[in-house]
N, C-alpha and C positions, 0 to 999 in steps of 0.2 A: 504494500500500500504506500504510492508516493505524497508527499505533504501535502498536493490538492486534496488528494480523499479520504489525508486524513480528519483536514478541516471540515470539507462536506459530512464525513462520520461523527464528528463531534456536535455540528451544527443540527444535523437530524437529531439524533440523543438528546439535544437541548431542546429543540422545539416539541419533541415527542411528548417529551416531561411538562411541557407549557400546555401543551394542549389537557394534556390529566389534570390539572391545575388548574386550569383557567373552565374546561370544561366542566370537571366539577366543581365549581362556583357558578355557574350557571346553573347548569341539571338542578342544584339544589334548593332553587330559590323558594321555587311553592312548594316542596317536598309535602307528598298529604301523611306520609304516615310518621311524620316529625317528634310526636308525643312518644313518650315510652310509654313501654307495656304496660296494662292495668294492673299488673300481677309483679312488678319492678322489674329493677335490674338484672337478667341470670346471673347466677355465680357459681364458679367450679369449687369442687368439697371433694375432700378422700375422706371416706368411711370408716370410721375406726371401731365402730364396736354397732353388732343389732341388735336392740334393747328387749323390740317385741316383735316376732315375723307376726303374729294372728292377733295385733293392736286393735283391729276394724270388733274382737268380741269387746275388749274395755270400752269402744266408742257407742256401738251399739247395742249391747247385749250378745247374748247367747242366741238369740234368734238369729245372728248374721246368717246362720245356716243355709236361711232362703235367700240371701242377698247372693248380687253378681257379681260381688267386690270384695277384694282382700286388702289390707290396709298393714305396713311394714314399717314401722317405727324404727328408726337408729341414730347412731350419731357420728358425725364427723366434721373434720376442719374444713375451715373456708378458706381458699388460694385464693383467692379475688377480692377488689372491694376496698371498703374501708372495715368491714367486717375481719379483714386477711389477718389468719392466726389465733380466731375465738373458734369454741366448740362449741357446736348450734346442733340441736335436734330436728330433723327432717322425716317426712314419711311419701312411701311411694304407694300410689294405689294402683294395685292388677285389676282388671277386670276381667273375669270367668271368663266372661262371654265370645271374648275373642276364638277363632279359629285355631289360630296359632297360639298357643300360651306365652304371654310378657314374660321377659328374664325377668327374672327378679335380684334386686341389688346384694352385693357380699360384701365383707368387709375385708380393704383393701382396692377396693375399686376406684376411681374418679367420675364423676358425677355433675351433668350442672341443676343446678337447682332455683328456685326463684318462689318470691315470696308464697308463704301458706294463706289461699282466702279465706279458709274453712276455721270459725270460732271453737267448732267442738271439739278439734284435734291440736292436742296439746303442743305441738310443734311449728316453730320459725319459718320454717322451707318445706318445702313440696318437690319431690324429682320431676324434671323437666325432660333429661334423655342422660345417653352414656356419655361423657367425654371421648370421640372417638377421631379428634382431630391429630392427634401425637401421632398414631400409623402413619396417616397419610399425610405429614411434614415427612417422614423416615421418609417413606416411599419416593416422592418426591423431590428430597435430597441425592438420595440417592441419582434418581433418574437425571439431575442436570449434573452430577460427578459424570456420570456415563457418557454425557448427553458433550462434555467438556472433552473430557480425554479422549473420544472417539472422533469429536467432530475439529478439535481443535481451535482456531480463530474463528470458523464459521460455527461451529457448534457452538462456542462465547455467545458470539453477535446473533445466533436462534432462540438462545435462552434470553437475553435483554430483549428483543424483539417479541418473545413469547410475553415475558412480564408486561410490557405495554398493552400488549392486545386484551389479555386479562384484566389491566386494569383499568382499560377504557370502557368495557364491556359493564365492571361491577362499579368503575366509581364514575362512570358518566352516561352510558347508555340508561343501563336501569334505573338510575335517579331521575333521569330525563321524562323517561318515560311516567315513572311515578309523581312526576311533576306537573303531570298533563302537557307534554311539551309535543310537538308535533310528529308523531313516530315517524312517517313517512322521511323526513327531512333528519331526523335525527338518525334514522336504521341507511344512508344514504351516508350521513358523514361519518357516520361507524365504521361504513364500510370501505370508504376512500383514505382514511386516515389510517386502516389496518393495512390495506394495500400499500400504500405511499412506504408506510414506517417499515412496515415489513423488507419489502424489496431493496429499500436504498440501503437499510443497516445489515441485511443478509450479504447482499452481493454489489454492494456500494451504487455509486454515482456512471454507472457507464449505461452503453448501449442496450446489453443486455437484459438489464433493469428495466428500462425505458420499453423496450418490447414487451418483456412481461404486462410490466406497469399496463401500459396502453390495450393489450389481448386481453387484461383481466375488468377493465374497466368495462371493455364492449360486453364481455361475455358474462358479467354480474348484470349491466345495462338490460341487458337481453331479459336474464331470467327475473329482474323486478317489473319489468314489460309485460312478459307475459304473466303474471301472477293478479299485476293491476288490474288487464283488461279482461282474464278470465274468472274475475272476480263478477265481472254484468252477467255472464253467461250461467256461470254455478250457483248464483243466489245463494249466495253465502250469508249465516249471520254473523259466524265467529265463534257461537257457543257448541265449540267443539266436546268441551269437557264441563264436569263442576269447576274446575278452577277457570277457566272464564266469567264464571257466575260471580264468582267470588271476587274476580278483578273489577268485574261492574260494582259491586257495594264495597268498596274501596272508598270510593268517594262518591255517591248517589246524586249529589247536587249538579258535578261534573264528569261522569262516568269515563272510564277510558276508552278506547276506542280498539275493540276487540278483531275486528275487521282486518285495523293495521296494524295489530299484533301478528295476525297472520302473515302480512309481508314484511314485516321485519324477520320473523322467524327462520322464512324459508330465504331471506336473499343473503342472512346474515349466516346460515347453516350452508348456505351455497357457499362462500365467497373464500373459504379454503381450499374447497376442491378446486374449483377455477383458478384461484391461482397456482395452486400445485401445476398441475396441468398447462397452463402460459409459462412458468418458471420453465418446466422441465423442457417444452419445447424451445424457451430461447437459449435454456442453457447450451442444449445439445448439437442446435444449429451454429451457434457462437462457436463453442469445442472442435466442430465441422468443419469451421469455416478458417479455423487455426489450423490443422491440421493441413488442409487442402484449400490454401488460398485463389485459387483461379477459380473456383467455383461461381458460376454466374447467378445471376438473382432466381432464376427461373430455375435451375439445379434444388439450390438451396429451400427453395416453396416445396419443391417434388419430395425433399426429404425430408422437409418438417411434415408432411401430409403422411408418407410414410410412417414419420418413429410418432404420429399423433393417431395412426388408427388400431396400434399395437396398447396405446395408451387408454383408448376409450373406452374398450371393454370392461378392463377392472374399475376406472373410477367411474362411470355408471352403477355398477354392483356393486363399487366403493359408498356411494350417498344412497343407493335404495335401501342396501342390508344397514345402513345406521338409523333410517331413519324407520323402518320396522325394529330393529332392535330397542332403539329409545323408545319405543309404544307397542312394546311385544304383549305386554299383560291386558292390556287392552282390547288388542287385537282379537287375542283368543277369547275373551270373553265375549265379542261382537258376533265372532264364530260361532260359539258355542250356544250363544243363544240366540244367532239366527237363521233358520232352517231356507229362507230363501237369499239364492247369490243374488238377486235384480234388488232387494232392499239394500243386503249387505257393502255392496259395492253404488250405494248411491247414498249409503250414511255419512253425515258433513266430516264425522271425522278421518274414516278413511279417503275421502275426497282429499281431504287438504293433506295428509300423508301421500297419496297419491300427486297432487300438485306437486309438493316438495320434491319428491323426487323427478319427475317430469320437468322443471323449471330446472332445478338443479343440470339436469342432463344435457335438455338444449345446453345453456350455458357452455357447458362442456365441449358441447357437437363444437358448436360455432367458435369458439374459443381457438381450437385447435385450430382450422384452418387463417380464422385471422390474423393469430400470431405468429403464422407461419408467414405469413405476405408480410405484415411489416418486419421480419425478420430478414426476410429476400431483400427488402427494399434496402431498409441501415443497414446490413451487411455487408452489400454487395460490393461499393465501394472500397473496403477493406483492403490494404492489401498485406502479404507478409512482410 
């Protein structure tokens, strides 16, 4: 990397961080669910001793017998807080009822907890869930050591790159959105800021960026195109699920706009694969065109058309098999409880599984050849 790119590299990294910054300051101006929880602060607690596992007979009687609810009194310290380092009595309630039976808490565990509503149960806190965030820091520790020593300078500059994309996603997308801020326009600069930041910090300031860049814009362009206007045709509501219900009484006076959650979802679940796919074909005609400099512009188109239809088959199967997988429980259930294929494949929410990957695709189709032509074109030029 010569001193221009190193300044271009340092100047993207600067702006990247402006944009998180600056974005979420914005995102957050009307944030609607601002207030903390009714039930307070969670805080994390290790368990040190179980006073009473069958607490729910001291609260109710002996009759619990016919109740659906077990009730597990103990105690343990609080890591969090301003409470951090007092010994607080907490209870968790199982209930029967479930399918699957709740773990129930041991001593030794971590735990978070948050305050108790309930007057007749002698204790400060009530379980909230397991502490189960510590694996998956290991995990992915691990995974960017690997991700480092295998990749090198680019594997560095994948993982800084990955961190931004993540954090424009959790600390400016979704507050946007929860902000009542305009999805369409905000799921648009999500996606041109992932591209931009991505490409220039992966594979710097050159040509082959610039091809990417430009193949993945068209081919993300494409599939929010076709998502928008097959949106008149499908009569869609958006209430694919209960948790769209739930997104609506969020805020009832200004409700969100479930519709274009829909096209956020699918352009913003598109815009990896696209550019996977733009990268891979500029990389390779780049690589190409180094190797065998006399290659004419029209060579080089023929053989990014080539190494892009060897490409299409897996990331087609790449975006359908994810996006049945992220809604596989679902699925089946739809299955199972619908004996006719004409309802089951006209219900909204396999429709819009369906769109996603359909949108996603084209994207793809058309991607490939696009960025093979501007690839022909800035290449050509070249010489060794």
């Amino acid at each position: 990397m010569d001193k221009k790119q190193k300044i271009i590299y340092i100047i993207t990294i600067l702006i990247s961080a402006l944009y998180i910054f600056i974005g979420n300051k914005v995102a957050n101006q009307n944030y609607i669910m601002r207030d903390k929880m009714a039930t307070g602060v969670p805080e994390k607690m290790k368990i040190l001793k179980i006073i009473d596992p069958d607490y729910d007979k001291t609260v109710y009687g002996e009759s619990n017998g016919e109740r659906s609810e077990t009730i597990i009194l103990f105690e343990g310290e609080i890591l969090t807080g301003y409470r951090k380092g007092t010994i607080e009595r907490a209870v968790q309630r199982v209930d029967n009822l479930y399918a699957v039976e709740m773990r129930k808490v041991e001593e030794g565990q971590t735990i978070i907890v948050y305050d108790n509503p309930d007057p007749s149960v002698d204790a400060k806190y009530m379980f909230a869930e397991y502490h189960r965030v510590t694996v998956l820091w290991v995990l992915a520790a691990v995974f960017c050591i690997i991700l480092v020593l295998f990749g090198r300078s680019k594997g560095l500059n994948t993982l800084i790159s990955l961190i931004f994309t993540i954090s424009s996603i959790f600390w400016v997308y979704i507050p946007a959105i929860l902000s009542n801020g305009n999805i369409y326009l905000w799921s648009i600069v999500t996606c041109a800021y992932i591209i931009l930041m991505t490409l220039f910090i992966v594979s710097g300031y050159t040509k082959k960026s610039f091809a990417a860049i430009i193949g993945c814009f068209i081919g993300v362009t494409i599939s929010g195109l076709l998502v928008f206007f097959a949106d008149n045709f499908l009569h869609m509501t958006g209430l694919v699920n209960e948790d769209s219900m739930y997104l609506i009484m969020l805020n009832p006076d200004s409700p969100i706009d479930i519709k274009a959650i829909i096209f956020g979802s699918i352009i913003i679940g598109a815009v990896g694969a696209i550019m996977d796919v733009a990268m891979s074909i500029s990389a390779s005609l780049a690589e190409l065109k180094e190797k065998a400099p006399n290659l004419s512009s029209t060579q080089l188109i023929r053989s990014g058309f080539v190494i892009g239809r060897d490409i299409l088959g897996t990331m087609a199967n790449t975006l359908i098999l994810a996006y049945i997988g992220s809604s596989l429980s679902v699925t089946l259930l739809l299955f199972a409880y619908n004996s006719s294929t004409l309802l089951l494949f006209n219900t909204e929410m396999i429709v819009v599984e369906l769109l996603q990957a359909i949108a996603g695709s084209f994207g793809i189709i058309l991607t490939i050849p696009l960025t093979s032509i501007i690839c022909g074109i800035l290449y050509a030029k070249d010489k060794k």
